[in-house]
C-alpha positions as CSV (number, residue, x, y, z in Angstrom):
1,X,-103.3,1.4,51.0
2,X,-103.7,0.5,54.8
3,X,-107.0,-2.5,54.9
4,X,-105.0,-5.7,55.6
5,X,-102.3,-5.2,56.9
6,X,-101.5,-8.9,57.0
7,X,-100.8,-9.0,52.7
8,X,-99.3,-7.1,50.8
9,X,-101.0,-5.0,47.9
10,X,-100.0,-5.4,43.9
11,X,-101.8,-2.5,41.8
12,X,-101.1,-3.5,37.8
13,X,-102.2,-1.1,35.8
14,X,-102.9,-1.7,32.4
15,X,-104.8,0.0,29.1
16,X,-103.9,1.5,25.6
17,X,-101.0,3.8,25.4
18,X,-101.1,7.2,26.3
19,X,-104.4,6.3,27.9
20,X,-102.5,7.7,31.4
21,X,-101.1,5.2,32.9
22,X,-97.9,6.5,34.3
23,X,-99.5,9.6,35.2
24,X,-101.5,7.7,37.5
25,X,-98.9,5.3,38.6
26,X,-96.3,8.2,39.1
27,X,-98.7,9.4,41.2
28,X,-100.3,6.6,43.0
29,X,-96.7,5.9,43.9
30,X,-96.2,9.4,45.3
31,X,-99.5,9.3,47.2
32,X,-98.5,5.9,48.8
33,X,-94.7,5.9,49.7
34,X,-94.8,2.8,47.1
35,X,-92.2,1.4,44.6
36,X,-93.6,1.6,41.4
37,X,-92.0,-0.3,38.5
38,X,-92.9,0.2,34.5
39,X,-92.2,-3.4,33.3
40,X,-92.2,-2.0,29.5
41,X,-89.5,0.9,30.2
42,X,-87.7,-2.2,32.1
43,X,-87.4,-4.4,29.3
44,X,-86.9,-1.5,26.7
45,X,-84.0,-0.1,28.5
46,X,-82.1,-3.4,30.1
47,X,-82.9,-6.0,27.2
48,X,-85.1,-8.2,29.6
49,X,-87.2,-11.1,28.9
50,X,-90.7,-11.6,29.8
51,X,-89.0,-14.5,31.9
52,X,-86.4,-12.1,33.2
53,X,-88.6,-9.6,34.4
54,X,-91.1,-12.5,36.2
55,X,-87.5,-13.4,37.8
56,X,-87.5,-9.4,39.0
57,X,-91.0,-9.4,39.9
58,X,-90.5,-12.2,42.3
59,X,-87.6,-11.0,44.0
60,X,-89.6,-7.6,44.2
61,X,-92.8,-9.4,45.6
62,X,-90.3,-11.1,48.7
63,X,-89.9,-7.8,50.1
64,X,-93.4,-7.5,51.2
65,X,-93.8,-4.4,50.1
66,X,-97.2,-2.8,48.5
67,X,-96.1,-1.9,44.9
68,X,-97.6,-0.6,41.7
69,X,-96.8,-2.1,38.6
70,X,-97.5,-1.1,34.8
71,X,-96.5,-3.2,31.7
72,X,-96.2,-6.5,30.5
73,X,-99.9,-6.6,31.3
74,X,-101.4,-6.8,27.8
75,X,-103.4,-9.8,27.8
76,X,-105.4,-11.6,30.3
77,X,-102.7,-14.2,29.9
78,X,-100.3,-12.1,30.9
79,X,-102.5,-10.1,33.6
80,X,-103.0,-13.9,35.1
81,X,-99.3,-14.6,35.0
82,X,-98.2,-11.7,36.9
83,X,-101.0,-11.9,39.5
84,X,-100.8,-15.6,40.6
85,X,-96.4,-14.7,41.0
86,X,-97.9,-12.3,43.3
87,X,-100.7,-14.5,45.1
88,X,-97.9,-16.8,45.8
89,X,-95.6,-14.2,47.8
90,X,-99.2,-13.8,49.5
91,X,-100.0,-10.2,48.3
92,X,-103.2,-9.5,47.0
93,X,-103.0,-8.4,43.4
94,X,-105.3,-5.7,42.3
95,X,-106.1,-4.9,38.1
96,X,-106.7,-1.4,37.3
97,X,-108.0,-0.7,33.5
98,X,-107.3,2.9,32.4
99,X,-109.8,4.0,29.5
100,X,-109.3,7.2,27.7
101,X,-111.2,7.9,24.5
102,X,-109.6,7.5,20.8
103,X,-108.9,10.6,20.1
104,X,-107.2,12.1,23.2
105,X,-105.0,8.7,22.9
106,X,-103.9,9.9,19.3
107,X,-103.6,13.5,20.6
108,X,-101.3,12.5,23.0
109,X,-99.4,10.4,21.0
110,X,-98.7,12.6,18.1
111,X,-97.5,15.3,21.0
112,X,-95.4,12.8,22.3
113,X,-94.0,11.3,19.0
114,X,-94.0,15.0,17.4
115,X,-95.3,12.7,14.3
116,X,-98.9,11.7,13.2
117,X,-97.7,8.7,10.9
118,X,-95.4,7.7,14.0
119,X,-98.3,8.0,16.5
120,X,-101.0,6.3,14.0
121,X,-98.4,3.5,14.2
122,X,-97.7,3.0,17.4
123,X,-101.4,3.3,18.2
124,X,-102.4,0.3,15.6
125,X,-99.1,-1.6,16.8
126,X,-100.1,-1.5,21.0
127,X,-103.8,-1.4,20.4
128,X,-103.1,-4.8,18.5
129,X,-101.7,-6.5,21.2
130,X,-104.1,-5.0,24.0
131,X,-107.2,-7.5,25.2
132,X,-109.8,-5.6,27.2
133,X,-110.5,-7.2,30.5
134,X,-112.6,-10.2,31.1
135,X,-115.5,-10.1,33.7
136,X,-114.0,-12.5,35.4
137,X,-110.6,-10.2,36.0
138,X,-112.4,-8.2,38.8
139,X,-110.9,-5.2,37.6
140,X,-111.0,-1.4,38.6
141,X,-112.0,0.9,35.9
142,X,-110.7,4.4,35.4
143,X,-110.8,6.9,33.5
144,X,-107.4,8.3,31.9
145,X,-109.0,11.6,31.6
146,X,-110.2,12.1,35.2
147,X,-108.1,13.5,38.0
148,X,-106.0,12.0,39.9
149,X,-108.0,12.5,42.9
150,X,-111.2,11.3,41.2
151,X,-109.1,8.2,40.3
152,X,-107.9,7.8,43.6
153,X,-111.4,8.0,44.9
154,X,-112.6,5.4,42.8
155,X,-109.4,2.9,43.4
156,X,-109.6,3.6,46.7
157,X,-113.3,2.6,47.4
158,X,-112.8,-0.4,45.5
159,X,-109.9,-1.9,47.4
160,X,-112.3,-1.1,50.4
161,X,-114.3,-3.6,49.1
């Protein structure tokens, strides 16, 4: 993530669960020496607010440092919320979609959940809440069944651009 070294980069990563998001921030993170920071896990474990975790965010973004973030990132609302608090700590904030098909999604889930009604529910419940990407967004597409270094390929080239 060298380019500009003048601002600081923000990669939030969003898409369905299980889609592989972790996987690629885990190892984005690794790849990059950068802090990486599950907004969802944060809340779920701590009992945060979405106003609490903005509150975290900001203190993160006044370290300067590039970071990859994944959670809380549902809805362009939310996408829009979290990138201007970045803008304004003058980073430059960078949306990355993750797409994997239906049925690996439900694959993966009823291996993680170890339960087909439980994964058919969490599916319906997440997918619910998810809003694909406008145009406007300016996002990076990637495929949660790719490598990582085919998704690092493509992420890369784009924040070339």
């Amino acid at each position: 993530m060298e380019g500009n070294r003048t601002q600081s980069r923000a990669i939030l990563v969003f898409g369905a669960p299980a889609s592989g998001k972790t996987t690629f921030c885990e190892k984005f993170s690794r790849q990059f020496r950068a802090p990486y920071y599950n907004l969802t896990e944060l809340a779920a474990e701590h009992k945060f607010s979405r106003t609490k975790l903005l509150v975290i965010l900001d203190l993160i973004a006044q370290t300067g440092q590039n970071v990859i973030v994944e959670g809380g990132l549902d809805t362009e609302a939310d996408r829009e919320e979290i990138k201007k608090l970045f803008r304004a700590r003058n980073y430059v904030p960078s949306l990355v979609w993750i797409q994997t098909d239906v049925n690996t999604i439900k694959s993966r889930l009823k291996t993680r959940l170890k339960s087909v009604s439980r994964a058919k529910e969490e599916y319906d419940e997440r997918v619910a809440k998810l809003e694909a990407p406008a145009e406007v967004e300016n996002y990076i597409t990637l495929s949660g069944r790719q490598t990582f270094q085919m998704q690092l390929k493509a992420v890369l080239s784009q924040l070339a651009n």
